[in-house]
Each structure stands twice: as structure tokens, then as C-alpha cells.
Short mmCIF file of the C-alpha atoms (twelve columns), coordinates in Angstrom:
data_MODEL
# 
_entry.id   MODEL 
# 
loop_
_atom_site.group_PDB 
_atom_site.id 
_atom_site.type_symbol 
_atom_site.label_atom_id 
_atom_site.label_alt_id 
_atom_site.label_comp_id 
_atom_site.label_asym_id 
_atom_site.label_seq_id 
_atom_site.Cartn_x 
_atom_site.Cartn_y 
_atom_site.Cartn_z 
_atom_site.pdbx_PDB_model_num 
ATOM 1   C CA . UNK A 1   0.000   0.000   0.000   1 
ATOM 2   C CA . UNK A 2   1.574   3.227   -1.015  1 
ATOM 3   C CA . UNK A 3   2.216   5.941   2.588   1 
ATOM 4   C CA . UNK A 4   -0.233  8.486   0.824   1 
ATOM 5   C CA . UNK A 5   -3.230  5.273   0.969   1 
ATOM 6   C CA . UNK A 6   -1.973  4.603   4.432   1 
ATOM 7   C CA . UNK A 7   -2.257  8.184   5.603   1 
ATOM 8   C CA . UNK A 8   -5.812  8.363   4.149   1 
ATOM 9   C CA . UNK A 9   -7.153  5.105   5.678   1 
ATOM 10  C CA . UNK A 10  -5.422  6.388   9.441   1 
ATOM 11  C CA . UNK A 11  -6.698  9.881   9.270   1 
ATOM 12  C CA . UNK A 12  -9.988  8.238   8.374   1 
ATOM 13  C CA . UNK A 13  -11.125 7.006   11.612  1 
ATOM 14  C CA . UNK A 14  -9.157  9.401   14.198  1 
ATOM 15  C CA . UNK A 15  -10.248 12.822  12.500  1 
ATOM 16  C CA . UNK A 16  -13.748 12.306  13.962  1 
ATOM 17  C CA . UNK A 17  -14.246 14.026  16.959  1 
ATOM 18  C CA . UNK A 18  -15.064 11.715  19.306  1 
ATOM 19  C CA . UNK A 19  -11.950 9.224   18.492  1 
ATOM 20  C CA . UNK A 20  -9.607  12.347  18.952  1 
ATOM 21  C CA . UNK A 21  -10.720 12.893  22.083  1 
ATOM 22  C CA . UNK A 22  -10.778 9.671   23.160  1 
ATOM 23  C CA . UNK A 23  -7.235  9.300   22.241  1 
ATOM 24  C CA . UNK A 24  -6.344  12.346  23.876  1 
ATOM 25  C CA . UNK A 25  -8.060  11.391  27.046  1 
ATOM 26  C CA . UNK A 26  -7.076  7.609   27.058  1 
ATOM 27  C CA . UNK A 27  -3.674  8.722   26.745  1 
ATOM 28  C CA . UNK A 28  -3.057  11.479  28.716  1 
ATOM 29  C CA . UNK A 29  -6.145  11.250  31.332  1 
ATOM 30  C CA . UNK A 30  -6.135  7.802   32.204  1 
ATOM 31  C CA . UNK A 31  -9.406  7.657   30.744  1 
ATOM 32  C CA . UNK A 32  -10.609 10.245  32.508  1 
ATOM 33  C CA . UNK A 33  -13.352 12.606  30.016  1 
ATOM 34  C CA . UNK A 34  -11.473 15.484  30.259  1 
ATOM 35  C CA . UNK A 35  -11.600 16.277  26.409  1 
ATOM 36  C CA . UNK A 36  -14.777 16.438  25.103  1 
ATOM 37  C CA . UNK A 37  -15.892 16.149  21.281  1 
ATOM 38  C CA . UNK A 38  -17.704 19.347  21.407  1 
ATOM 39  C CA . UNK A 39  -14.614 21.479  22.716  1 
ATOM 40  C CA . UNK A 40  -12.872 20.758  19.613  1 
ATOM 41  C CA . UNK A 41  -12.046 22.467  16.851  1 
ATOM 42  C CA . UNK A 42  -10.257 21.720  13.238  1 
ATOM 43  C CA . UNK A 43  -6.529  23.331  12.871  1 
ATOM 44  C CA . UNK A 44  -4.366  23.550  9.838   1 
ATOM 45  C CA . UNK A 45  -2.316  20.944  9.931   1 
ATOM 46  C CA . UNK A 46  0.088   22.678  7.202   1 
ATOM 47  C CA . UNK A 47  2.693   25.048  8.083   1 
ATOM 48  C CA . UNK A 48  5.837   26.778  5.591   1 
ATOM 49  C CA . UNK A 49  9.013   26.938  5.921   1 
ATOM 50  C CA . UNK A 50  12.524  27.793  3.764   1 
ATOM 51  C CA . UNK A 51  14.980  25.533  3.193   1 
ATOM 52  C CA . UNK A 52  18.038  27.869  2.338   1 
ATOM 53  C CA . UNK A 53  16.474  28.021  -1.636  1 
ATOM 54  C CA . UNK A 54  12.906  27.379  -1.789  1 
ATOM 55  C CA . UNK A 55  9.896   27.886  0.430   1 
ATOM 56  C CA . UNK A 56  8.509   24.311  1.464   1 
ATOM 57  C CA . UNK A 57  5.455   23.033  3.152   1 
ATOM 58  C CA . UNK A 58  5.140   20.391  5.401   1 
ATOM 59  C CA . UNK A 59  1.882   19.046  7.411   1 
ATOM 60  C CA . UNK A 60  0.581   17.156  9.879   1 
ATOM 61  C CA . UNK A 61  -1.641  14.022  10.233  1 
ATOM 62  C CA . UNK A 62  -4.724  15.811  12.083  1 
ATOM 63  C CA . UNK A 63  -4.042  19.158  14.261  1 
ATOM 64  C CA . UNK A 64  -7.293  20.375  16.310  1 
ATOM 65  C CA . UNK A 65  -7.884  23.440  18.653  1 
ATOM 66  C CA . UNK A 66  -9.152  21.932  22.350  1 
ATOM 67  C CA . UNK A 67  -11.064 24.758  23.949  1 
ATOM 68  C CA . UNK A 68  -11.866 24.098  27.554  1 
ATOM 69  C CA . UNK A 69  -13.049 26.830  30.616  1 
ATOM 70  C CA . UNK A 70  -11.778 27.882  34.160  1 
ATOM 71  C CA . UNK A 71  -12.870 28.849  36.843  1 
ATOM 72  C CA . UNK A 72  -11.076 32.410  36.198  1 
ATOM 73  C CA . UNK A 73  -11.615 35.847  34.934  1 
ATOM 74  C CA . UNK A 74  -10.229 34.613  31.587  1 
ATOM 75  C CA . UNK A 75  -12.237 32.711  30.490  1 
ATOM 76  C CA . UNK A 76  -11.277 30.307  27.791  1 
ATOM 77  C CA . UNK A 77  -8.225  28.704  27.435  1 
ATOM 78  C CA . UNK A 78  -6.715  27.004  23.884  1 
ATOM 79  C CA . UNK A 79  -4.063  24.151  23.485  1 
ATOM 80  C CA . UNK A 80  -3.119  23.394  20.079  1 
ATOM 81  C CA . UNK A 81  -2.954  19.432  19.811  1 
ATOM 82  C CA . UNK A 82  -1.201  17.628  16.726  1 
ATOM 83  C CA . UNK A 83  -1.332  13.751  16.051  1 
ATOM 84  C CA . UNK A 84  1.168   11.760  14.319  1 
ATOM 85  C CA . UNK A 85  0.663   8.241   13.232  1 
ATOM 86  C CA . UNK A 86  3.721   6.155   12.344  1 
ATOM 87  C CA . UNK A 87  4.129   2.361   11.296  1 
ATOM 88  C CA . UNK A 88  7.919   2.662   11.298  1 
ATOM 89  C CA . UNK A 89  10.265  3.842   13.562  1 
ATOM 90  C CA . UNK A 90  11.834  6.991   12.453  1 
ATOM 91  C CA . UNK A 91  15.079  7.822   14.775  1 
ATOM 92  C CA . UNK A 92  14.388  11.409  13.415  1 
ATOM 93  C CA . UNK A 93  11.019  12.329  14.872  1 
ATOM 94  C CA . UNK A 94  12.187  14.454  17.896  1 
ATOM 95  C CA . UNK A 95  13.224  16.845  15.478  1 
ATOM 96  C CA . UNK A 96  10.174  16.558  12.950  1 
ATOM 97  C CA . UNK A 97  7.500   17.270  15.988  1 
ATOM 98  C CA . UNK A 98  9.852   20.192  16.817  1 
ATOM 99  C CA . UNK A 99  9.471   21.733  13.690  1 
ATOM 100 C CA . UNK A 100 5.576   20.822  13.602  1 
ATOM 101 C CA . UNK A 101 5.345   22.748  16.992  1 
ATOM 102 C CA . UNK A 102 7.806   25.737  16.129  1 
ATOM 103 C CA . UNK A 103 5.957   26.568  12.837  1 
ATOM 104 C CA . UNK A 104 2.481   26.620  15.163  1 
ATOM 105 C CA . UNK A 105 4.589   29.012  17.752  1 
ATOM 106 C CA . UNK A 106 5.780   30.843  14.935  1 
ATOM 107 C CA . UNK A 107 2.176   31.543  13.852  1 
ATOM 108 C CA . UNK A 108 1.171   32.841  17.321  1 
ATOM 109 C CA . UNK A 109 3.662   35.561  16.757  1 
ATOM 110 C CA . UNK A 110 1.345   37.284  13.761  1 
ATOM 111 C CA . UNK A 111 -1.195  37.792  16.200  1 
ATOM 112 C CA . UNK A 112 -2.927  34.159  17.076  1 
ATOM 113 C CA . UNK A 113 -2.899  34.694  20.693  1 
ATOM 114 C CA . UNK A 114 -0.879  32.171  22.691  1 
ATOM 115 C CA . UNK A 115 -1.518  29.002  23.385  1 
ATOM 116 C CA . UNK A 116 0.016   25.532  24.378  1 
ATOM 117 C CA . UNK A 117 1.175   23.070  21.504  1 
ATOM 118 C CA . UNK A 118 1.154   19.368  22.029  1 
ATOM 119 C CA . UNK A 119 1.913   16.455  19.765  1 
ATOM 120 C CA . UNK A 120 1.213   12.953  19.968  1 
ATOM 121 C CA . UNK A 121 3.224   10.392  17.978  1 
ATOM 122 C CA . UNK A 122 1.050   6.784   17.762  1 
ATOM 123 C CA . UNK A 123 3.243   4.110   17.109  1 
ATOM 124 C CA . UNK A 124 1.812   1.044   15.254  1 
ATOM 125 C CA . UNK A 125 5.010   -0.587  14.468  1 
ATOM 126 C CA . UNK A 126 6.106   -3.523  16.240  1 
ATOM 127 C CA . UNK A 127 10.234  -2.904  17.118  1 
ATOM 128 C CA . UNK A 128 10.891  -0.679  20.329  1 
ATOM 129 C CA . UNK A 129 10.835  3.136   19.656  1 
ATOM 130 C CA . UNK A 130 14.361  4.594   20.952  1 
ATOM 131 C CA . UNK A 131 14.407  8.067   20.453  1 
ATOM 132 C CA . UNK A 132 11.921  10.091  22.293  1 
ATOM 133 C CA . UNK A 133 14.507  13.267  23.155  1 
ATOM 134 C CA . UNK A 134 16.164  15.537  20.815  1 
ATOM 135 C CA . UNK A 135 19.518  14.444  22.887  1 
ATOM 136 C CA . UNK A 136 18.885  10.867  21.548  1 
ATOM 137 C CA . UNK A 137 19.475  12.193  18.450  1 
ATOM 138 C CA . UNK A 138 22.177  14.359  18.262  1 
ATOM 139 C CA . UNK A 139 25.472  14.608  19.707  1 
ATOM 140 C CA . UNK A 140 26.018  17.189  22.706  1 
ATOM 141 C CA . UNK A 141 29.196  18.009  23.839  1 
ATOM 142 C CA . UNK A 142 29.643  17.360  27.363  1 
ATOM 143 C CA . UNK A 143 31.008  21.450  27.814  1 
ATOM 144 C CA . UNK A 144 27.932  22.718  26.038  1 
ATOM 145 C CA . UNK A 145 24.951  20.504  27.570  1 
ATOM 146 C CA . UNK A 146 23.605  22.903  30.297  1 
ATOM 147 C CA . UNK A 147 23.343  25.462  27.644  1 
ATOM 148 C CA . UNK A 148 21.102  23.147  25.522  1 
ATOM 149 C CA . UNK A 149 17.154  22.525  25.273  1 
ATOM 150 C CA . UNK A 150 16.635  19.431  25.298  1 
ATOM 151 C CA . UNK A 151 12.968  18.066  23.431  1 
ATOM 152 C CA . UNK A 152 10.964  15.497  24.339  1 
ATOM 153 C CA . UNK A 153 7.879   13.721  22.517  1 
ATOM 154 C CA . UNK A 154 4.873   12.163  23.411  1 
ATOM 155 C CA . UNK A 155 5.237   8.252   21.791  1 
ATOM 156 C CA . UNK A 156 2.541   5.670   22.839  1 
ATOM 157 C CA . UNK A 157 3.759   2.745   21.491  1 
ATOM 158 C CA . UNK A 158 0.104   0.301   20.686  1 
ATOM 159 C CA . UNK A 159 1.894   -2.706  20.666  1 
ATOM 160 C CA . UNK A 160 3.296   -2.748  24.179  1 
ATOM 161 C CA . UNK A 161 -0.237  -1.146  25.793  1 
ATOM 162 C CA . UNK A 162 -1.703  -3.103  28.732  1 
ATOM 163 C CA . UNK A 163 -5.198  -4.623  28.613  1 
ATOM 164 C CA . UNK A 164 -5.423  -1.799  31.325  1 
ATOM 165 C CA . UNK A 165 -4.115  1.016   28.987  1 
ATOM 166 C CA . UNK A 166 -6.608  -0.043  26.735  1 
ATOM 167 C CA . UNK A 167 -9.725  -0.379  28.558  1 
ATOM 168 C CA . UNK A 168 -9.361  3.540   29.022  1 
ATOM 169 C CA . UNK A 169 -10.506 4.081   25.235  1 
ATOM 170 C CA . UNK A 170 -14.221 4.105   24.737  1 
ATOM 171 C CA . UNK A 171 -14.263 4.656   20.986  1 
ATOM 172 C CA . UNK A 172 -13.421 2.359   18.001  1 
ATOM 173 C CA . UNK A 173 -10.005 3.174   18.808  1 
ATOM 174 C CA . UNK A 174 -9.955  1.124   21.531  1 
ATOM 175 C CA . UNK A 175 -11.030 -1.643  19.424  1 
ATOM 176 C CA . UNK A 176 -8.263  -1.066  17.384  1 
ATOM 177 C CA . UNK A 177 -5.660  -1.141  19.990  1 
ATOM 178 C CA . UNK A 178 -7.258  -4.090  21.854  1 
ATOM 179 C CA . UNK A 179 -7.127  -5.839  18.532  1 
ATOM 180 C CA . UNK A 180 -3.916  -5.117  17.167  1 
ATOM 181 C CA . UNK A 181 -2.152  -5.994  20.457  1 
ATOM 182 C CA . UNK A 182 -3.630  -9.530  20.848  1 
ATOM 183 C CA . UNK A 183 -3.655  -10.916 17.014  1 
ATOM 184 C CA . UNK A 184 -0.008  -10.279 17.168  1 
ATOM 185 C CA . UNK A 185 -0.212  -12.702 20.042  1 
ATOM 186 C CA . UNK A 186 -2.727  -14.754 18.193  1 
ATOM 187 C CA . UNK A 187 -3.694  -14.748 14.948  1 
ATOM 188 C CA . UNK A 188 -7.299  -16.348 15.281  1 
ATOM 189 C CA . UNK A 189 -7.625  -14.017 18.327  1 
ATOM 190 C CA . UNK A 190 -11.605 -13.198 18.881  1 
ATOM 191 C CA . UNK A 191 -12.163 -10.492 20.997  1 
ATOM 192 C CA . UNK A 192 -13.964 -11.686 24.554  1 
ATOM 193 C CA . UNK A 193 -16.619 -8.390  24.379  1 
ATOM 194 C CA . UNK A 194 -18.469 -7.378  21.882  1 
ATOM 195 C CA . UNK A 195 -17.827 -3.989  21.996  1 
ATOM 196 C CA . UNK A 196 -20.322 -2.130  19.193  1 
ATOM 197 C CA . UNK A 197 -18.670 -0.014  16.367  1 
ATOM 198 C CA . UNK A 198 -19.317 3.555   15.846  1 
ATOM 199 C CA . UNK A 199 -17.687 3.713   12.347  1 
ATOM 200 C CA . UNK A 200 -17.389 -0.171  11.229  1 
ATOM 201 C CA . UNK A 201 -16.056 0.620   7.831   1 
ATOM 202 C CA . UNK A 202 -12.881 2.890   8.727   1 
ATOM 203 C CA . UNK A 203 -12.332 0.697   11.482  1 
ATOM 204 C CA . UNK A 204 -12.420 -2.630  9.634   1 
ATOM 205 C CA . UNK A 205 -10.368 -1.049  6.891   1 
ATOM 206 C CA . UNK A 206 -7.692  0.270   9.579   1 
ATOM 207 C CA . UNK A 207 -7.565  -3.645  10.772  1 
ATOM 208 C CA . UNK A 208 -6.856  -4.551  7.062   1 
ATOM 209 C CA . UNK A 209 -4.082  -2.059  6.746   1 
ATOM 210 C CA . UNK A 210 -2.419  -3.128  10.058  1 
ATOM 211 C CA . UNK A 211 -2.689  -6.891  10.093  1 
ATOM 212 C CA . UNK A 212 -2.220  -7.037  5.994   1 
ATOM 213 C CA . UNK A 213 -4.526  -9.082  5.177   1 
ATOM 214 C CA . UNK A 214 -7.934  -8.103  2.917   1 
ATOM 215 C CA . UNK A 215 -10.047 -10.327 4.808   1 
ATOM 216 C CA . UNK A 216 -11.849 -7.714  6.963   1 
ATOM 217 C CA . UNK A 217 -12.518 -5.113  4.384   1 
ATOM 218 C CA . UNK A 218 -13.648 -7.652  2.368   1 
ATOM 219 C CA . UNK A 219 -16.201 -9.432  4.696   1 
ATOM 220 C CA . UNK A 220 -17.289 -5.660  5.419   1 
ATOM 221 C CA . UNK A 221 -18.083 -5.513  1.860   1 
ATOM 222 C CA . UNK A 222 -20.187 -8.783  2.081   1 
ATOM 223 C CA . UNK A 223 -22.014 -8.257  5.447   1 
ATOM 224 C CA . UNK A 224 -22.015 -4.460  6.101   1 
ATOM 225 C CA . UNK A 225 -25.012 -4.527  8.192   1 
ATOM 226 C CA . UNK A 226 -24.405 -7.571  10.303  1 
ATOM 227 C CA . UNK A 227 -21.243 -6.183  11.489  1 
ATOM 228 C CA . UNK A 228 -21.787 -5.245  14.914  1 
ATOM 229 C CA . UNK A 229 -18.782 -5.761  17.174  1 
ATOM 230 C CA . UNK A 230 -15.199 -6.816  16.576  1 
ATOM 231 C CA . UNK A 231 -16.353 -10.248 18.085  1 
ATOM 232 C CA . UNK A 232 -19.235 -10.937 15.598  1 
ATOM 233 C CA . UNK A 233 -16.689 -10.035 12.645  1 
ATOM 234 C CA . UNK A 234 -14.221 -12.396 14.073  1 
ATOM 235 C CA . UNK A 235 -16.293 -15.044 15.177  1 
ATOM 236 C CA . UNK A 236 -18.199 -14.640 11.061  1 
ATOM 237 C CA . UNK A 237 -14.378 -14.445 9.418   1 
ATOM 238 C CA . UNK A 238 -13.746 -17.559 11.808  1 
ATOM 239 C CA . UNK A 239 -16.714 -19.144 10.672  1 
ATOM 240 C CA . UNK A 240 -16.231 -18.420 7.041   1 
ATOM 241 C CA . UNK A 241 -13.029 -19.750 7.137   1 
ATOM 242 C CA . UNK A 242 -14.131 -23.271 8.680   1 
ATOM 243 C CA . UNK A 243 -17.075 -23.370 5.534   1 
ATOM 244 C CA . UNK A 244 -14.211 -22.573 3.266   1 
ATOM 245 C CA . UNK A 245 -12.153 -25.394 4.234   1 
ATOM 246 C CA . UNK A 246 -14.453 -28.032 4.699   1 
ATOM 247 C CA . UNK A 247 -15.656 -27.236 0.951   1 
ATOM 248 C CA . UNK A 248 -12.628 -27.462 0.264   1 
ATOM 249 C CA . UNK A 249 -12.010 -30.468 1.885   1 
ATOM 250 C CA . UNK A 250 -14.949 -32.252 0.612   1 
ATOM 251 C CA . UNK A 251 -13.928 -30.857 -3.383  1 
ATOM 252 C CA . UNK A 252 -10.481 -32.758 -2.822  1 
ATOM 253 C CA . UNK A 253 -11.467 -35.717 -1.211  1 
ATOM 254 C CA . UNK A 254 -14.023 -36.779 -3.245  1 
ATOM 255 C CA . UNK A 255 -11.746 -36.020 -6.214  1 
ATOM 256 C CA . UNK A 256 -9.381  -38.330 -4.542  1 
ATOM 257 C CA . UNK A 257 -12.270 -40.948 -3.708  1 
ATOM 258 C CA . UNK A 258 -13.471 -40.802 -7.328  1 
ATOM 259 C CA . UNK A 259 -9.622  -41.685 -8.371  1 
ATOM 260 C CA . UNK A 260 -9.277  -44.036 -5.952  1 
ATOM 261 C CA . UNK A 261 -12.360 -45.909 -7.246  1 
ATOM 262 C CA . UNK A 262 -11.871 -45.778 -10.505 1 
ATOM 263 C CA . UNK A 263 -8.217  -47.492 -10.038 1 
ATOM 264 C CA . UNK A 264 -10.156 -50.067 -7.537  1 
ATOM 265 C CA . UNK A 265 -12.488 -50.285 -9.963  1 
ATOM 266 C CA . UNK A 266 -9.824  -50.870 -13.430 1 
ATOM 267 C CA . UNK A 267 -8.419  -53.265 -11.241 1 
ATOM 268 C CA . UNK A 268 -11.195 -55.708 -10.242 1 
ATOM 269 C CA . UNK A 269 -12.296 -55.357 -13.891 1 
ATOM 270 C CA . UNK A 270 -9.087  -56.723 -15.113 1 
ATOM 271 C CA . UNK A 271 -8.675  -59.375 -13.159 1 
ATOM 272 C CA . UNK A 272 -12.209 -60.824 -12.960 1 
ATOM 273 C CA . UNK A 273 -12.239 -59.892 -16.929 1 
ATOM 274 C CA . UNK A 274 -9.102  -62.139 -17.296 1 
ATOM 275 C CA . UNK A 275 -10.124 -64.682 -14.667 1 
ATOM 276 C CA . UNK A 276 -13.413 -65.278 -15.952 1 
ATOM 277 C CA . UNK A 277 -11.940 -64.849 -19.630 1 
ATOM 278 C CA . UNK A 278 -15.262 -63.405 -21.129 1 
ATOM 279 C CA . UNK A 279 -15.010 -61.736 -24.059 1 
ATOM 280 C CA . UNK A 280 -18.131 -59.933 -23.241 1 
ATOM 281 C CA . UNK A 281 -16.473 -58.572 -20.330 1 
ATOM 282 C CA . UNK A 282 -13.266 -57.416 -21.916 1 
ATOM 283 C CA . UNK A 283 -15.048 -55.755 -24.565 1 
ATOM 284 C CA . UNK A 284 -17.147 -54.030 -22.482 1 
ATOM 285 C CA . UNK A 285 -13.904 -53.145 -20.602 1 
ATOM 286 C CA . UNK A 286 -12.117 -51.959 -23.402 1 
ATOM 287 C CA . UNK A 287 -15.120 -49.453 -24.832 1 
ATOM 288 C CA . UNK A 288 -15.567 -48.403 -21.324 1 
ATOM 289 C CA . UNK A 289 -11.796 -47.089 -21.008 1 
ATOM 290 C CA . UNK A 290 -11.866 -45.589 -24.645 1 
ATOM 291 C CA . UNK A 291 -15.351 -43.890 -23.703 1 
ATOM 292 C CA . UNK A 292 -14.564 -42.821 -19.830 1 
ATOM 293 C CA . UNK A 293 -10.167 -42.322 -19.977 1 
ATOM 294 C CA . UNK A 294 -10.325 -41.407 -23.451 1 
ATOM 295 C CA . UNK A 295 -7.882  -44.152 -24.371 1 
ATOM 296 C CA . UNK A 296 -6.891  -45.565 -27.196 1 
ATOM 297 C CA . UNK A 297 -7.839  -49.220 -28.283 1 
ATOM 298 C CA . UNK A 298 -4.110  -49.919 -28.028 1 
ATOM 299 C CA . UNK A 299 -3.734  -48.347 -24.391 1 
ATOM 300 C CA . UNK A 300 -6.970  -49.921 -23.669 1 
ATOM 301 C CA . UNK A 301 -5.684  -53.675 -24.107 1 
ATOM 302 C CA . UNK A 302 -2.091  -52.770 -22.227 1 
ATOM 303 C CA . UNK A 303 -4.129  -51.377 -19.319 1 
ATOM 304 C CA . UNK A 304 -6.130  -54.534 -19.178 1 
ATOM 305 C CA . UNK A 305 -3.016  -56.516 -20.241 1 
ATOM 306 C CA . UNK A 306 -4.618  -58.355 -23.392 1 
ATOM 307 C CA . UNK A 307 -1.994  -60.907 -24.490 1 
ATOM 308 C CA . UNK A 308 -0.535  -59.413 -27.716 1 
ATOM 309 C CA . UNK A 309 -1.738  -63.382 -29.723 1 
ATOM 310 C CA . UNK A 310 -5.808  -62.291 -28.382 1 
ATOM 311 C CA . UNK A 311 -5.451  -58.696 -29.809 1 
ATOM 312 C CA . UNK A 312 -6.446  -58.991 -33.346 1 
ATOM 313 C CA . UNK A 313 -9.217  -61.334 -32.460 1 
ATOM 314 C CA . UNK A 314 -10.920 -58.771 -30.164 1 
ATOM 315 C CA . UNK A 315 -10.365 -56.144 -32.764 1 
ATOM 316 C CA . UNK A 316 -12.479 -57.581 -34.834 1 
ATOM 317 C CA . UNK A 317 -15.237 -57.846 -32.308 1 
ATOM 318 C CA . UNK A 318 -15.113 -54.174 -31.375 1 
ATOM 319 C CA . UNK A 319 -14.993 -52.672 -34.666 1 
# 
């Protein structure tokens, strides 16, 4: 799948409201419902900047405004939040979110107001993530490091959440992270609660993407409807599998029966034919290979090994 189809099908199910937030509060909040759908607001995730010859643009996944109250004179307060997905571990990314959050800074200067920026970097991937600092990256100089800022960024790393963790989401993400966490574990893994979806298509195709496999998308296609929970797609792919392979199982075995007989059945012929030495019988024999095996009177009378003296005589009786 080529990274601008992968970037569509992520977006796809987190730019909805109610999954950023969830995200937002499953990761930072414990859980808690501290963002809430309605407070948010759509950024614009793209931002400028000059490269030493030409002016250059560079964007986020999904940026939204969180707007929240306090109890003070002020009034509202804004923080800026960014999301990054990433499949592949990228030992540059301290210094990518830093220019994501700089540019939004930057911005605040032409008379934005101020606010807080935040990014979050979900990690689908299954090795470690090792850099999370902007020291992990580059080299400091022992004589210059309490002059430098260090950076940090926010990585959640799905593979390595606890059931826990995950039990904080309340949204189809959560069935997402439960899922991609335990078929790693287990391929036929069938999720114990049957959690219902919100958006079943973007959330079956997301599966798809992750795991690789066309299976889900595909039996969204078929059922749609039907498609309830995680657990009744599962348990239906599970179930479409087993149908699958018993038909399958029945095609080949009744091939192989139907071979199986017909040698049993060339080789009873042959020798009661020769036993009983009826000519009646061997003609019959012989038509019935020509007709059925498409043989040739020749191959015929070898398969039912005709004595090369009887041969011309039985020619004459078949014709």
C-alpha cells in the first residue's frame, strides 16, 4: 500500500471528533473525560518553511484546537494538539514534531494569541521506539549541555499497551488497539466483548491495513449490516473460514475418492475380466476405457493386459 493510501485510511477514523478525544483522554487522562468532542475544533495541519532556496510546506496528520473553561476571569483557554501516526520507527522524529510545533509558535507571533502546543506520535510498528529526546538524536558536547534545550515527545507505542491502557478508550479506537495488540499474540484471536462499532467501515479497513490481510474489508463488503462488534466479525471471518475449508475439503477428497475408485475399480475389472476370460467382459472393458479415460484401443488392451496373440481377435469384435 503506497504511505499516501496509508495516511488516508489512518486519518480516516481518528479525524472524527469523538476518536480524537478519546485518544487524547485515554492517553493522557487515564481515561478520565477530560476532552470532550464538542470542545474541539479543526486546525491547519500545514505550516511553511525555507529551506536555504525554496519555500517548502510540510503538514501534519490531524491538528485540532481543544477549547476548555476555568474557573477564572479569563475565560477560555486554547491548546493546540497535533497527532502523528507512524508504522515505522523513524530515529528522526524528535526533530520533525519540533518543527511541527515551532511553525504553530511561529504563527502565534502574527497575532494568534498564545496558546500551548502538544503532539502525539502513535506508534503502530512492532520494534521498540528509541528516540523520544532531541539528545537521543544528536550529539552534545559534554562542555555545552547545560546550555542546551533538550525536546521530548509524546510516543505511545500500541503494541506494548496493557489490557489496562486499553480499557481507558471508549471509541473504536480502543477496538483497534485491543485488537492489534492480541492478534499479534494470536492470529485467530476473537475479541472476549463485543464492543459495538461507531464507524465499522474505517475501522475494519484500519484492521486490514495493520494486520495485511484483505479479509476484513472484504467481509465488510459482504455483510455491512451484520457487522456489529469486533467479536461478531471475528467469530463470522472464523466461521467463514471453517465453511471454506471443509468445501474445500470435501472438493479434494471426493476427487481423490473418485480416483481411488476408478483405479479399484480398473483393477477388479481386469482381473475378474481375465479370470473369468469373457469376451463380453473385456469388450465391455475396453469401450468403457476408450469412452470414460479417453484411451486408445491400443492403451486400452495394455491397461487390461490383453496378451498381444488375443489382440487382433478382439479387434475384430469391437470394430
Amino acid at each position: 500500500m503506497k504511505n499516501k493510501d496509508k495516511d488516508i485510511l489512518e486519518k480516516a477514523l481518528e479525524e472524527y471528533d469523538e476518536v480524537f478525544a478519546d485518544i487524547l483522554n485515554g492517553f493522557l487522562f487515564e481515561g478520565e473525560r477530560i476532552v470532550k468532542s464538542e470542545d474541539l475544533k479543526e486546525a491547519q495541519p500545514f505550516s511553511r518553511y525555507h529551506d536555504g532556496k525554496k519555500e517548502r510546506e510540510q503538514t501534519r496528520d490531524i491538528a485540532k484546537y481543544w477549547t476548555y473553561s476555568e474557573e477564572e476571569p479569563t475565560g477560555f483557554r486554547i491548546v493546540l494538539f497535533g497527532l502523528e501516526n507512524q508504522t515505522s520507527y523513524d530515529k528522526d522524529m524528535p526533530i520533525r514534531v519540533m518543527s511541527y510545533d515551532a511553525a504553530s509558535y511561529r504563527k502565534q507571533l502574527d497575532g494568534e494569541g498564545r496558546y500551548l502546543v502538544i503532539t502525539l506520535v502513535l506508534y503502530y510498528g512492532e520494534n521498540v521506539w528509541k528516540n523520544r529526546r532531541l539528545f537521543d538524536v544528536v550529539k552534545i558536547p559534554e562542555i555545552v549541555k547545560p546550555y542546551a534545550n533538550d525536546y521530548r515527545i509524546n510516543v505511545f507505542d500500541l503494541a506494548r499497551l496493557t489490557d489496562e491502557e486499553i480499557s481507558r478508550f471508549k471509541s473504536d479506537f480502543g477496538i483497534i488497539a485491543d485488537y492489534l495488540k492480541h492478534s499479534r499474540e494470536n492470529p485467530e484471536y476473537v475479541p472476549e466483548k463485543a464492543i459495538e462499532y461507531k464507524h465499522p467501515g474505517e475501522t475494519l479497513d484500519l484492521i486490514s491495513h495493520f494486520t495485511g490481510s484483505e479479509r476484513y474489508r472484504e467481509l465488510y463488503r459482504e455483510k455491512k449490516g451484520e457487522l456489529k462488534d469486533m467479536k461478531t466479525a471475528a467469530d463470522c471471518l472464523i466461521d467463514k473460514g471453517r465453511r471454506e475449508g471443509l468445501k474445500q475439503g470435501l472438493e479434494q477428497g471426493l476427487e481423490q475418492g473418485l480416483e481411488q475408485g476408478l483405479e479399484k475399480g480398473l483393477k477388479q475389472g481386469r482381473e475378474q475380466g481375465l479370470e473369468q476370460g469373457s469376451e463380453m467382459s473385456l469388450i465391455q472393458s475396453v469401450k468403457a476405457l476408450m469412452e470414460t479415460q479417453k484411451m486408445t484401443k491400443e492403451e486400452a488392451f495394455n491397461a487390461l493386459k490383453v496378451p498381444e496373440e488375443k489382440r487382433p481377435y478382439y479387434l475384430q469384435k469391437i470394430g
